[in-house]
Backbone of each chain as ProteinMPNN parsed JSONL, in Angstrom:
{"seq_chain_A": "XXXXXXXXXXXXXXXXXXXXXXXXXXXXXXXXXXXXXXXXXXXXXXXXXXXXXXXXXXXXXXXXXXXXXXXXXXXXXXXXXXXXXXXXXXXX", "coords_chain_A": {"N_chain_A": [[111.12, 172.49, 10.553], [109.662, 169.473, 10.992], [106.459, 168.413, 8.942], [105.244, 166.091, 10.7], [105.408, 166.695, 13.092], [103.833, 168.416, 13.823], [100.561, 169.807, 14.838], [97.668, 170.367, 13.623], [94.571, 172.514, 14.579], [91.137, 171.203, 14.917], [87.654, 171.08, 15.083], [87.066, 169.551, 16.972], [87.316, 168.527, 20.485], [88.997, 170.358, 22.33], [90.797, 168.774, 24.097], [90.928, 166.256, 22.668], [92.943, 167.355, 21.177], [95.143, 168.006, 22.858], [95.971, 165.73, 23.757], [97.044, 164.891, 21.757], [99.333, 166.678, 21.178], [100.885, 165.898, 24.075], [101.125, 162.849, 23.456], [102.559, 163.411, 21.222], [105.359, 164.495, 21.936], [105.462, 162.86, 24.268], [106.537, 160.752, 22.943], [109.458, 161.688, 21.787], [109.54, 163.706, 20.459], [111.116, 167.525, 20.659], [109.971, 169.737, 19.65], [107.02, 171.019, 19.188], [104.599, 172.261, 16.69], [101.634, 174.253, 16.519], [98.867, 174.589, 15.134], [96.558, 176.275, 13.732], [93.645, 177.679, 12.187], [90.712, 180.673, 11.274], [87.66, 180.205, 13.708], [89.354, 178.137, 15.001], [91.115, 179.311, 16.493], [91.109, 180.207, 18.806], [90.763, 177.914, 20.184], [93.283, 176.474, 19.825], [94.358, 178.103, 21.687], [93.683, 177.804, 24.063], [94.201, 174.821, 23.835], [96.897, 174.968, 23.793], [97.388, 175.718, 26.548], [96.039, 174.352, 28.13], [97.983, 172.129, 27.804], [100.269, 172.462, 28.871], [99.847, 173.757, 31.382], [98.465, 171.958, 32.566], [99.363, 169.444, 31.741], [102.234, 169.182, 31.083], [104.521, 170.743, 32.446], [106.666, 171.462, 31.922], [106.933, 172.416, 29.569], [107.996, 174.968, 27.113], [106.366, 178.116, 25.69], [107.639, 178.464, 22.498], [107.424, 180.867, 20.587], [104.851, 182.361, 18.661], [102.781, 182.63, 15.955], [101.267, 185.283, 14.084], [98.809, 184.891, 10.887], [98.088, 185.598, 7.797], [95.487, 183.934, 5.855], [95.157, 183.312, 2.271], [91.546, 181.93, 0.906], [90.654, 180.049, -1.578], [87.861, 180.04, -3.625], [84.782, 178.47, -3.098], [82.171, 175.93, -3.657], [80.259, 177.24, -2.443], [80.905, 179.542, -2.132], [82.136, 182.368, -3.774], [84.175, 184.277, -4.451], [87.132, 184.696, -3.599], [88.221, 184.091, 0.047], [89.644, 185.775, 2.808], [91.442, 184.127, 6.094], [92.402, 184.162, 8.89], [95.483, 182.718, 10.92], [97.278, 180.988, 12.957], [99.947, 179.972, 14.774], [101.722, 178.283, 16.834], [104.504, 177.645, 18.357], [105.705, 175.057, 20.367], [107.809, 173.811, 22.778], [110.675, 172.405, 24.713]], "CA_chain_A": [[110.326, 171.557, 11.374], [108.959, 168.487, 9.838], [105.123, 168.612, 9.466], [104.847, 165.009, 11.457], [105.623, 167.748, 14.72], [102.699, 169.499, 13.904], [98.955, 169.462, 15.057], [96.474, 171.269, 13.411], [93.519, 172.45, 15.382], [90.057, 171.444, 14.029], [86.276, 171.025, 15.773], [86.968, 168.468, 17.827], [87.002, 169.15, 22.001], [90.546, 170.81, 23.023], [91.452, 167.891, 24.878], [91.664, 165.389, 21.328], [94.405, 167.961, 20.652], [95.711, 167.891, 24.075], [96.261, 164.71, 23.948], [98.022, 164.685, 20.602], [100.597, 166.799, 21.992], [101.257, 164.816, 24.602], [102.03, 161.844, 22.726], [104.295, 163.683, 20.631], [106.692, 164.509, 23.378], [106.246, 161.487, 25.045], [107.307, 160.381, 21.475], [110.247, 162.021, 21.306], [109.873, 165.137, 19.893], [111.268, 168.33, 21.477], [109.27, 170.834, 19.688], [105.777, 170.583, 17.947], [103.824, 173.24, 15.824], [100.153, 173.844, 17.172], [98.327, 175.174, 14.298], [95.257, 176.801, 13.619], [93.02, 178.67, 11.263], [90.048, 181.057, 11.636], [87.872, 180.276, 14.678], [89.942, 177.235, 15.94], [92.347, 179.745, 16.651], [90.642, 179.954, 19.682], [90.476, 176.342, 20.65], [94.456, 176.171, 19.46], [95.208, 178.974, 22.033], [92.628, 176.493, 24.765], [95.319, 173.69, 23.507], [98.513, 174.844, 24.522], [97.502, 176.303, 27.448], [95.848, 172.93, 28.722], [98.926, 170.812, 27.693], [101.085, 173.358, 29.545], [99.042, 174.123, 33.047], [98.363, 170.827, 33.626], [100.06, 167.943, 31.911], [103.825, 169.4, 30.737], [104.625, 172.194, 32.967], [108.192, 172.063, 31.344], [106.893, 172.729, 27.808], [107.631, 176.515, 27.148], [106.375, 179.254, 24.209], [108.701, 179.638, 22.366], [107.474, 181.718, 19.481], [103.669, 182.444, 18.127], [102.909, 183.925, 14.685], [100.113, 184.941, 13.204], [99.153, 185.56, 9.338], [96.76, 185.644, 6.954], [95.666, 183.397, 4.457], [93.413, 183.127, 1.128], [91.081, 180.725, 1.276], [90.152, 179.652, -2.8], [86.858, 180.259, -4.179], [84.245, 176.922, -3.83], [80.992, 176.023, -4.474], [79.684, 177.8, -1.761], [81.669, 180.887, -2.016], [82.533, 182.639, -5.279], [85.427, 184.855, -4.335], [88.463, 184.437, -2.288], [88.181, 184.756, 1.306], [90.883, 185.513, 3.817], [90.951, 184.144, 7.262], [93.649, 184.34, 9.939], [95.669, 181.584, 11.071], [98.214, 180.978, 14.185], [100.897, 179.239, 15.049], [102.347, 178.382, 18.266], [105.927, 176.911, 18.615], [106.123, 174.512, 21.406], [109.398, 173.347, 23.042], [111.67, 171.856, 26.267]], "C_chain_A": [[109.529, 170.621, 10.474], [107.357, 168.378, 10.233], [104.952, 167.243, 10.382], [104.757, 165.749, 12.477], [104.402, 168.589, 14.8], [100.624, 168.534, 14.271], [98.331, 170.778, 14.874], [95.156, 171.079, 13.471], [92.036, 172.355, 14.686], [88.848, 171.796, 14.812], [86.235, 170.586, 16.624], [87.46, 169.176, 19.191], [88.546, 169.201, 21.85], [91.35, 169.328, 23.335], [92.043, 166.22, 23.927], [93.531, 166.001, 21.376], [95.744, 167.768, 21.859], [97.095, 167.025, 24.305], [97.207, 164.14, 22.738], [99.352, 165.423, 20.626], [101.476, 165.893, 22.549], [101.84, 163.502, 24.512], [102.733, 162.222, 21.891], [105.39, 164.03, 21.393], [106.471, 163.58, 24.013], [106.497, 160.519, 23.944], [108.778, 160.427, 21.053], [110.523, 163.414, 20.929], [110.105, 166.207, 21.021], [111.0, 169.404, 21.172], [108.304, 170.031, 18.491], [105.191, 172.372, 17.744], [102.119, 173.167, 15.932], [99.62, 174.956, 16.096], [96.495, 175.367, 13.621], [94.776, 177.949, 12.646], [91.838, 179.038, 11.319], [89.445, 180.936, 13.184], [88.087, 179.502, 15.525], [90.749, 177.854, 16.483], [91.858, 180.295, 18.312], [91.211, 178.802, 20.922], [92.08, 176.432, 20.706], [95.108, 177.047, 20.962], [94.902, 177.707, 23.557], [94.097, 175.247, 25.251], [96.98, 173.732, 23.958], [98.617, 175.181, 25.79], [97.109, 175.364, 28.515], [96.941, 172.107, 29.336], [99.74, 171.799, 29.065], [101.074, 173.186, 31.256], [99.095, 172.637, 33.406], [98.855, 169.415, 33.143], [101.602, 168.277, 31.583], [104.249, 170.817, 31.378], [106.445, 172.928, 32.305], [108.171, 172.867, 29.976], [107.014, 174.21, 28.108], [106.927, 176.917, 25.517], [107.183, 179.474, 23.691], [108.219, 180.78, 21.159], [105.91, 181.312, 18.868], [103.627, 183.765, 16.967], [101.256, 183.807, 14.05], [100.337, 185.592, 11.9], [97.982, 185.872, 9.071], [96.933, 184.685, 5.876], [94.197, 183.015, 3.659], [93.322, 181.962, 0.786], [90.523, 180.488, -0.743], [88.742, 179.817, -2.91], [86.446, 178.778, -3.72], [83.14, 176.71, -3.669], [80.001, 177.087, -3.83], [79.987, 179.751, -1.734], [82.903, 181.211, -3.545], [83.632, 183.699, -6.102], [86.271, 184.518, -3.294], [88.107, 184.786, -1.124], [89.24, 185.125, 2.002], [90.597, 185.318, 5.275], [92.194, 184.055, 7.91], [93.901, 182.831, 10.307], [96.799, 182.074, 12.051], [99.252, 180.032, 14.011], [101.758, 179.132, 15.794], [102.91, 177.185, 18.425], [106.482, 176.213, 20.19], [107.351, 173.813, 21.587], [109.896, 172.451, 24.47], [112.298, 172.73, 26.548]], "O_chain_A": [[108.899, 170.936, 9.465], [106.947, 168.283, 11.389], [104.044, 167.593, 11.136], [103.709, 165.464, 13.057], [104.087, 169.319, 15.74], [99.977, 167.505, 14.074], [98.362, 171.819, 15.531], [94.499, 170.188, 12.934], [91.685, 173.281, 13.955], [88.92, 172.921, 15.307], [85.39, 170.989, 17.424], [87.967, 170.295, 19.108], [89.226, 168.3, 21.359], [92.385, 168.967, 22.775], [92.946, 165.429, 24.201], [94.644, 165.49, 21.508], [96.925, 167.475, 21.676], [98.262, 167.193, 24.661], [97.935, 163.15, 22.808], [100.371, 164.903, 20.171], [102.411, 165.279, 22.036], [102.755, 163.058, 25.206], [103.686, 161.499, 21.602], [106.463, 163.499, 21.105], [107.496, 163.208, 24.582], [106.668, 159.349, 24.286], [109.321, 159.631, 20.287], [111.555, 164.066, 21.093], [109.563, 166.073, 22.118], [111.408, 170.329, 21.874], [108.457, 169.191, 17.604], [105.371, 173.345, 18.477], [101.452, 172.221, 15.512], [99.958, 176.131, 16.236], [95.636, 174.582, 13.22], [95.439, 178.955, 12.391], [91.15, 178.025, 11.444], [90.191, 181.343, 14.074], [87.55, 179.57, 16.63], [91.447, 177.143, 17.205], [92.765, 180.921, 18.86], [91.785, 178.878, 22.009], [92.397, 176.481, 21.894], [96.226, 176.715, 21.358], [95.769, 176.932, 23.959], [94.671, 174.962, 26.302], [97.837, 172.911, 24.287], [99.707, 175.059, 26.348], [97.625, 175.415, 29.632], [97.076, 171.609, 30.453], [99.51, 171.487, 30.233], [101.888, 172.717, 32.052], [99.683, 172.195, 34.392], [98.815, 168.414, 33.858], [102.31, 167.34, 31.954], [104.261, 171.86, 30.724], [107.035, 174.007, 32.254], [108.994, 173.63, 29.469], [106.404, 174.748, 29.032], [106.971, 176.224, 24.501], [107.816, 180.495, 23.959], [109.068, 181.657, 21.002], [105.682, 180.132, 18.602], [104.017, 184.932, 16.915], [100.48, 182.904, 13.734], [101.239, 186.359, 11.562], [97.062, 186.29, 9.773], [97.926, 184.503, 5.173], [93.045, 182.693, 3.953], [94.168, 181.125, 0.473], [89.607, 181.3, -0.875], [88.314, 179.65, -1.768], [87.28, 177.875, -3.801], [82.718, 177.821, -3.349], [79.134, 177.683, -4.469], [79.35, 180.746, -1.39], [83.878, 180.647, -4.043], [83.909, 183.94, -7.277], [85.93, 184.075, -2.197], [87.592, 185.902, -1.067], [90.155, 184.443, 1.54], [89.76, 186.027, 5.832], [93.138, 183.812, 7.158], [93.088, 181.918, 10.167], [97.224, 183.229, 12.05], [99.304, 179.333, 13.0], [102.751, 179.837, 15.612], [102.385, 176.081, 18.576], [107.355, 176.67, 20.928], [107.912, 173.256, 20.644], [109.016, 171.878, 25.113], [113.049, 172.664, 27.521]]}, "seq_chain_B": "XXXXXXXXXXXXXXXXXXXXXXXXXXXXXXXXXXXXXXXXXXXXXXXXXXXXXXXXXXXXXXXXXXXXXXXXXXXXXXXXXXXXXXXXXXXX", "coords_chain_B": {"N_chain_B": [[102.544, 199.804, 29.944], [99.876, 201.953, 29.425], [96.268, 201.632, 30.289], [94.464, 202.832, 28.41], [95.444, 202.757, 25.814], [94.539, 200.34, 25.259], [92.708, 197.698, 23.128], [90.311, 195.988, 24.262], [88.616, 193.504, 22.805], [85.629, 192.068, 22.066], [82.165, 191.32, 21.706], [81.128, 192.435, 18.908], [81.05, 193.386, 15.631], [84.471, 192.467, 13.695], [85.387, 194.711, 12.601], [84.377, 196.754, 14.077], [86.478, 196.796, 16.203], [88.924, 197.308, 14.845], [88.854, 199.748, 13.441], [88.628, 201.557, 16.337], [91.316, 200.624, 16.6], [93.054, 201.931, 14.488], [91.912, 205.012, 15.311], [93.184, 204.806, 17.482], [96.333, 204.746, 16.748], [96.445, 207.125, 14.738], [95.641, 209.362, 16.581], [98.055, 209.665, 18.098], [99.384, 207.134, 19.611], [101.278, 205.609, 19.767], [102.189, 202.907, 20.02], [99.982, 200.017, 21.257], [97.7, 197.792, 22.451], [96.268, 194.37, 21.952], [93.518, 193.072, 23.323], [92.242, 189.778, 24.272], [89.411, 187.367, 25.473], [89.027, 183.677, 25.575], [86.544, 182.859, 23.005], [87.049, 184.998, 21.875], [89.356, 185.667, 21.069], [90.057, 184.486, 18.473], [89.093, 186.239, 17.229], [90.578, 188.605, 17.841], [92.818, 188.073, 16.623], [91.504, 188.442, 13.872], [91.277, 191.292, 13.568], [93.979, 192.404, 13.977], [95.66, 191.258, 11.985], [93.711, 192.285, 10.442], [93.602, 195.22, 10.815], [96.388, 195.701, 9.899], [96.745, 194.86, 7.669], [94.995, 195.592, 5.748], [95.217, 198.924, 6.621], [97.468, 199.773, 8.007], [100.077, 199.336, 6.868], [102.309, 200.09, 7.739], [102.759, 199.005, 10.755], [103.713, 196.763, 12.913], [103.719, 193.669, 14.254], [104.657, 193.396, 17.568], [104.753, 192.031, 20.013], [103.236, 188.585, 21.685], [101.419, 187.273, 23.616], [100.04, 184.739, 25.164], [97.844, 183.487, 27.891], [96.718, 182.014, 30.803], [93.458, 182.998, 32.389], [91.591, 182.836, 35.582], [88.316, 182.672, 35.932], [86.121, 184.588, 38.089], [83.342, 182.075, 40.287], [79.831, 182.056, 38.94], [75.949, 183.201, 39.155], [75.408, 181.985, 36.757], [77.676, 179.46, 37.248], [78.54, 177.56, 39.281], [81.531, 176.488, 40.161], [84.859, 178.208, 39.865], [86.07, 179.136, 36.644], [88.286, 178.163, 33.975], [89.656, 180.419, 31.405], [90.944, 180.946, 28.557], [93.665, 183.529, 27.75], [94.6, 186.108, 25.478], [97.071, 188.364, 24.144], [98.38, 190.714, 22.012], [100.512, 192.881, 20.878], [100.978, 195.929, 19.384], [102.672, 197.804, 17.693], [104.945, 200.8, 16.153]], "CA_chain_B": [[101.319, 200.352, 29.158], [98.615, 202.735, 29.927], [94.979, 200.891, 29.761], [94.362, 203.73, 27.285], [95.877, 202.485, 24.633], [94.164, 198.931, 25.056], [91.671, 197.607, 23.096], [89.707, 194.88, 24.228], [87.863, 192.643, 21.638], [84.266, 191.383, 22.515], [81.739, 190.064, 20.062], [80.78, 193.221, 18.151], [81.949, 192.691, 14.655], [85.737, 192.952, 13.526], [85.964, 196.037, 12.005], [84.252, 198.09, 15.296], [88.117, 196.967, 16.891], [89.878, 197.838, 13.604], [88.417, 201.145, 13.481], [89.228, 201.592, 17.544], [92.77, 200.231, 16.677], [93.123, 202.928, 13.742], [91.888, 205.599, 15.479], [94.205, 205.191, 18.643], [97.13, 205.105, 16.134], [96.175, 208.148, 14.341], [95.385, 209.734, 17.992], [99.595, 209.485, 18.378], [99.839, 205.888, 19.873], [103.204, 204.429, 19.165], [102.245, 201.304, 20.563], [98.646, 199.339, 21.409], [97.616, 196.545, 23.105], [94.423, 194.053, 21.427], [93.398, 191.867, 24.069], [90.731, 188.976, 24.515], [89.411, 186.477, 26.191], [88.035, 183.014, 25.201], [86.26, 183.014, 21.857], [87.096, 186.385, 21.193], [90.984, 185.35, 20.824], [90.316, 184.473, 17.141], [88.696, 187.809, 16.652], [91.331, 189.814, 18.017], [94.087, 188.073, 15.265], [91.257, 189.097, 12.693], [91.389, 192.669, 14.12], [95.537, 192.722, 13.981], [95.586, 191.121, 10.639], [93.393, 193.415, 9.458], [94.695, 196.326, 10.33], [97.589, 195.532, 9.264], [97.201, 194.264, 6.093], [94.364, 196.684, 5.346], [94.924, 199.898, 6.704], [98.03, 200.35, 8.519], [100.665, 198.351, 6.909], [103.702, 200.203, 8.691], [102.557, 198.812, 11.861], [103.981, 195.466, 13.298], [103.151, 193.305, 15.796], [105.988, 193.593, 18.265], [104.87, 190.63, 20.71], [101.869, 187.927, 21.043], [101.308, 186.626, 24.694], [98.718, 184.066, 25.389], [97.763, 182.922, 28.83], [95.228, 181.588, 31.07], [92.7, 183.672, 33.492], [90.296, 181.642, 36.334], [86.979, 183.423, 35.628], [84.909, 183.63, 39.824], [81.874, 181.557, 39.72], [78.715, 183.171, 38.891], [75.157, 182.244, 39.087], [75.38, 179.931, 36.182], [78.486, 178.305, 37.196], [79.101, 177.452, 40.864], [82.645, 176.044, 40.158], [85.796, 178.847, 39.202], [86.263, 178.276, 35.428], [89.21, 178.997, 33.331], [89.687, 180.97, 30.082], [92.154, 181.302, 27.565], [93.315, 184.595, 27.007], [95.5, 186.25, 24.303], [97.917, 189.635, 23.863], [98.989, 191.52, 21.145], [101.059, 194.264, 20.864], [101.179, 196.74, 18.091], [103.505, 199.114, 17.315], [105.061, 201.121, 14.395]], "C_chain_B": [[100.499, 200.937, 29.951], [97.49, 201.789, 29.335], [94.471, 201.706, 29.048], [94.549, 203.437, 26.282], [95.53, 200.584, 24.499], [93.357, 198.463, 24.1], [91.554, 196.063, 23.156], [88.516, 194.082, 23.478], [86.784, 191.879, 22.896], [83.385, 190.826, 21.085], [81.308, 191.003, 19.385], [81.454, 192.705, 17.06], [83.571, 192.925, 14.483], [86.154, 193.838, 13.589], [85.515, 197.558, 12.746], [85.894, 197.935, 15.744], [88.424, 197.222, 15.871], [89.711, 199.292, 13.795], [89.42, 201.541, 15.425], [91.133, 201.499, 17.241], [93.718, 201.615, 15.499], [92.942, 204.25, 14.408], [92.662, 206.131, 16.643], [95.611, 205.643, 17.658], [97.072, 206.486, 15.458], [95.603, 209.493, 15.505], [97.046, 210.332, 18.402], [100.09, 208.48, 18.873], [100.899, 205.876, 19.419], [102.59, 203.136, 19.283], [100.597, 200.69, 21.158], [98.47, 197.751, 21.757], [96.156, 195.877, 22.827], [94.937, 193.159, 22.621], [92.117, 190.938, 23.923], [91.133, 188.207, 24.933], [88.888, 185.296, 25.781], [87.682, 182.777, 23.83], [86.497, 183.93, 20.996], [88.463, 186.405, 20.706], [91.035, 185.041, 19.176], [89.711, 185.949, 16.354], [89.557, 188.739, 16.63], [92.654, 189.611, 16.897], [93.386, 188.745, 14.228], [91.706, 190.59, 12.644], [93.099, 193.16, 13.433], [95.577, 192.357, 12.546], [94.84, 192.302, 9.671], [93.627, 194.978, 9.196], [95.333, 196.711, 10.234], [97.79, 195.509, 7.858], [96.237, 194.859, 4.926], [94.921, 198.266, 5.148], [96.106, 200.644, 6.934], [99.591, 199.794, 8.288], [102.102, 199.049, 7.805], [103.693, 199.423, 10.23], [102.788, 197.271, 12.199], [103.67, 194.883, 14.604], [104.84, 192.597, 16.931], [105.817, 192.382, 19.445], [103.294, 190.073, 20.762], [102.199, 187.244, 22.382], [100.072, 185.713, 24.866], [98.631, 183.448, 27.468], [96.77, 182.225, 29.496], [94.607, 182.708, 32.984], [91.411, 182.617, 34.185], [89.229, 183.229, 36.369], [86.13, 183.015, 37.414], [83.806, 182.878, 38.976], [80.855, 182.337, 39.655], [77.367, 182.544, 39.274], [74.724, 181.402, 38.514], [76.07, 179.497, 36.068], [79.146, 178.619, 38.909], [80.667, 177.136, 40.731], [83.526, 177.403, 39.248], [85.917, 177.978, 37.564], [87.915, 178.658, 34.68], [89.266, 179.172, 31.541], [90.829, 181.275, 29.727], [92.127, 183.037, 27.125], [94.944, 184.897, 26.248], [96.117, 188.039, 24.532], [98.516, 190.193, 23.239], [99.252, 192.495, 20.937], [101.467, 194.869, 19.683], [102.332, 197.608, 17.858], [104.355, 199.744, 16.211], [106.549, 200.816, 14.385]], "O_chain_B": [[100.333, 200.552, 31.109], [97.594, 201.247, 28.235], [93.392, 201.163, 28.815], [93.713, 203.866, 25.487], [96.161, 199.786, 23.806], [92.723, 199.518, 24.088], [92.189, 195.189, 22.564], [87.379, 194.31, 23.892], [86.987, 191.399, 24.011], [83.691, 190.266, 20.032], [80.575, 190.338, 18.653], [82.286, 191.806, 17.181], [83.987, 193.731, 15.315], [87.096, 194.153, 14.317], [85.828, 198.72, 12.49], [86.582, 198.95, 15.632], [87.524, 198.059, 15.809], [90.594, 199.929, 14.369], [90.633, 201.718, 15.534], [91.967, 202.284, 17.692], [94.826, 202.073, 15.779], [93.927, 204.941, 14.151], [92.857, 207.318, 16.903], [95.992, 206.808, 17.766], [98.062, 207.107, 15.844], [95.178, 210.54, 15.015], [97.153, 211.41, 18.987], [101.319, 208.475, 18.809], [101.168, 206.376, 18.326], [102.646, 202.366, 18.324], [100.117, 201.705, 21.664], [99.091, 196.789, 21.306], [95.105, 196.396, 23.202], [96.048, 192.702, 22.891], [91.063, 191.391, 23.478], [92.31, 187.877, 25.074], [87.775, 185.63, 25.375], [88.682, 182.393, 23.222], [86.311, 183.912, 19.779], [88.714, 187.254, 19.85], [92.073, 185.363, 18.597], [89.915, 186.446, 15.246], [89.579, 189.62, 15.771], [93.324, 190.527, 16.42], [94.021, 189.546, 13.543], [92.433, 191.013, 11.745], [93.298, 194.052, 12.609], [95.515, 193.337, 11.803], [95.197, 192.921, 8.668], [93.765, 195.679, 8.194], [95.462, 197.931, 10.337], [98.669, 195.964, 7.127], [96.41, 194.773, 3.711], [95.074, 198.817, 4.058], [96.236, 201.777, 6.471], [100.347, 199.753, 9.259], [102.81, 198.296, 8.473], [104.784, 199.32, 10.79], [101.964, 196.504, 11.7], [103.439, 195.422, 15.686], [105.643, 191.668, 16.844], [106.859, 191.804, 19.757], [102.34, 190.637, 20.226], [103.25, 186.604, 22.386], [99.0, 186.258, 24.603], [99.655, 183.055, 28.028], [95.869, 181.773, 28.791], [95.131, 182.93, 34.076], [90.601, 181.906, 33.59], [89.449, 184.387, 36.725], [85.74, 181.939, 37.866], [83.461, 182.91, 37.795], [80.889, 183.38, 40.308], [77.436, 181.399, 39.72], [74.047, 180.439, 38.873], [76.085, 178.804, 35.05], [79.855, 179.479, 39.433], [81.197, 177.868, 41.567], [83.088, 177.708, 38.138], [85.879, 176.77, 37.329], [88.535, 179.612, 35.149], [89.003, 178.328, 30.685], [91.678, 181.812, 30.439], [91.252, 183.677, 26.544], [95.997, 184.269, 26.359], [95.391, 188.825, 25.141], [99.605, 190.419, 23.767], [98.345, 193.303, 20.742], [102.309, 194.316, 18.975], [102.197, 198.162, 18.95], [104.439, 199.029, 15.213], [107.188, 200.889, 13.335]]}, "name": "protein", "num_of_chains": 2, "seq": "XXXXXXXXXXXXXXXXXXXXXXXXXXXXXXXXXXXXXXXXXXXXXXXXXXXXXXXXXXXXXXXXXXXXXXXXXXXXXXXXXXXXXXXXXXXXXXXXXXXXXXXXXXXXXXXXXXXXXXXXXXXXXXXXXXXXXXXXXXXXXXXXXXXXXXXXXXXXXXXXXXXXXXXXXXXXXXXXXXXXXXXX"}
């Protein structure tokens, strides 16, 4: 999947993301990558479930993964952290 | 599933559900169900991640449901609301 298909979830209100969906399938695309790390993973879950219910009722799940990943040392923080991250495979 | 073998994530810290999720497995579980609702949906990947990648590594996560629940109104919200919720299933 080419990252252009992807939206990863930041601070901003659900409905930014929503809406960035949305114009990728009415773009063209027939699957995007809704991605999230720590506690956007929240908001990300918020995000597909929005686009879904009430503006693409065709879009399905197809496939959600979660991981883990280490976050680098930086000024603030002086060992590695690890925080969880998602990823939910939208489709036609 | 039996609601026995559930655990539901709230805002206590991580590692009260880790522990819970450990001790059902070591109980005889085969199989376990993290759930949450809302904000707590990025807690419950920490939870699975972690005790996974901590404690219990034989243990995989065999499926990952997300959906949405309408919350009644209460007395500080006259209008039905809806929440994102999440499902993960454990098993060895």
């Amino acid at each position: 999947m080419s990252e252009r298909n992807s939206v990863l979830i930041g601070r901003k209100p659900a409905m930014n993301y929503v809406l960035a969906c949305i114009t990728l399938f009415h773009g063209g695309a027939t699957e995007i990558n809704v991605k999230a790390r720590g506690r956007a993973i929240s908001r990300a879950v918020d995000v597909v479930e929005i686009t879904r219910r009430r503006f693409l009722p065709d879009i399905k799940v197809k496939s959600i993964d979660i991981g883990t990943e280490q976050m680098a040392p930086t000024e603030e923080r002086s060992s590695p952290t690890n925080v969880s991250t998602i990823e939910i495979k939208l489709g036609k």
